[in-house]
C-alpha positions as CSV (number, residue, x, y, z in Angstrom):
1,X,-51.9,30.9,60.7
2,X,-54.8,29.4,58.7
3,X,-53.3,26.0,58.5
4,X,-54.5,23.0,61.2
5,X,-52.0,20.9,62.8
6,X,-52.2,18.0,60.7
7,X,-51.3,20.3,57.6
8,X,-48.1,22.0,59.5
9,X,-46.7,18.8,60.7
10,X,-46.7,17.5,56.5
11,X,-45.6,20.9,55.8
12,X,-42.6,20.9,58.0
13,X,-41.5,16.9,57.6
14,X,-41.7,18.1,53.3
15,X,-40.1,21.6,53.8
16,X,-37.0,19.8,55.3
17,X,-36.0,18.8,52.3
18,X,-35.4,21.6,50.9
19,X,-34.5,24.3,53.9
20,X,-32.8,23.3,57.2
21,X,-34.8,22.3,59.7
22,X,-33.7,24.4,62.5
23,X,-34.3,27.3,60.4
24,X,-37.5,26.4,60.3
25,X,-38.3,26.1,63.2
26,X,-36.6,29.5,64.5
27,X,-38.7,31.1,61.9
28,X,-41.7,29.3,63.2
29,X,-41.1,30.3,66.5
30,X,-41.4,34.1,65.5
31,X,-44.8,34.2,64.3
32,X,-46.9,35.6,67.3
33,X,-50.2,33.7,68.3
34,X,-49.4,30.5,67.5
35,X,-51.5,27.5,69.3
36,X,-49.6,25.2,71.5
37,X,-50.4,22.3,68.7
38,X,-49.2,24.6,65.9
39,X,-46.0,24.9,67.8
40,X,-46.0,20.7,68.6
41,X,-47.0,20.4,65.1
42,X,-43.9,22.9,63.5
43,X,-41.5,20.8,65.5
44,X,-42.6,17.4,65.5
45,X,-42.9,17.9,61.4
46,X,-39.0,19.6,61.4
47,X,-37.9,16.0,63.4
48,X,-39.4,13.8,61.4
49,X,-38.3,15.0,58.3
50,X,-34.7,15.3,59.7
51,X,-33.8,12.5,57.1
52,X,-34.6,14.3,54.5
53,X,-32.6,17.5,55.3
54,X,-29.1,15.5,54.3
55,X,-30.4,17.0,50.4
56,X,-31.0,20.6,52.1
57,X,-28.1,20.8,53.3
58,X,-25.7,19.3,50.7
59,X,-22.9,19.1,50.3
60,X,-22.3,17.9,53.8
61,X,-18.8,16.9,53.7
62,X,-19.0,14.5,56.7
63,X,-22.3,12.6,55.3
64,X,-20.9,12.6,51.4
65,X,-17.5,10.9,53.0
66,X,-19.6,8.5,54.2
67,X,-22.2,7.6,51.8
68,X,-20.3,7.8,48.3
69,X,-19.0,4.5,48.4
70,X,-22.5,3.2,48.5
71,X,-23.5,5.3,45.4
72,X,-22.7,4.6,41.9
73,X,-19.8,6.7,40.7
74,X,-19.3,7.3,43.9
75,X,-21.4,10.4,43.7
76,X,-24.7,11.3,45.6
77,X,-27.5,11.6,44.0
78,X,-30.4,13.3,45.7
79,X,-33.0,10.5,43.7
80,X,-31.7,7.7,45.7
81,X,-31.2,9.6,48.7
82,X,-34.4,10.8,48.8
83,X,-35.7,6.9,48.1
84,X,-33.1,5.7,51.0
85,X,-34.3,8.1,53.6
86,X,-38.7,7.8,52.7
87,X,-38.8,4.7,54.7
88,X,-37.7,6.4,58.4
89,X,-39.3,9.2,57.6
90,X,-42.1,7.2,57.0
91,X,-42.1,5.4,60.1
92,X,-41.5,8.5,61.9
93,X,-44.6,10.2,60.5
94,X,-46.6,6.8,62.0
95,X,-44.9,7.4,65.7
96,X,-45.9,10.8,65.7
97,X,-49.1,11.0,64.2
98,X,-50.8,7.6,64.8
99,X,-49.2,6.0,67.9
């Protein structure tokens, strides 16, 4: 409840990583008294770090079929993952919070 807007949105896109997003959000969204931009923030934080959930949520059968020929050993590893997906979360993070 103490926390601004700006520190909520960083707080959700880095808490994707490691906890789905929607339940995130859901748990967000029980917390009474919450400011419109708290609410904007939760969300738009949860969206932008969407890229970043493919580690929460592993194994994902349907993404690991996909991406395991592009991995040595043809096993994921959440390092390069993490590497691969920081560049769209980073130009998410400029759409919503500069542009």
């Amino acid at each position: 409840m103490g926390m601004d807007d700006t520190a909520v949105f960083f707080g959700a896109t880095v808490l994707t990583a490691i906890t789905d997003n929607a339940a995130l959000t859901y748990l967000g969204s029980l917390v009474e008294g919450l400011s419109e931009e708290f609410k904007i923030a939760l969300v738009a934080g949860a969206v932008t770090g969407g890229g970043l959930t493919v580690i929460a949520n592993a194994p994902n059968p349907a993404g690991f079929s996909i991406l395991k020929s592009k991995f040595d050993e043809q096993a994921i590893h959440p390092l390069g993952l993490l590497i691969a997906a920081l560049p769209p979360t980073i130009v998410a993070i400029i759409a919503f919070r500069v542009l």
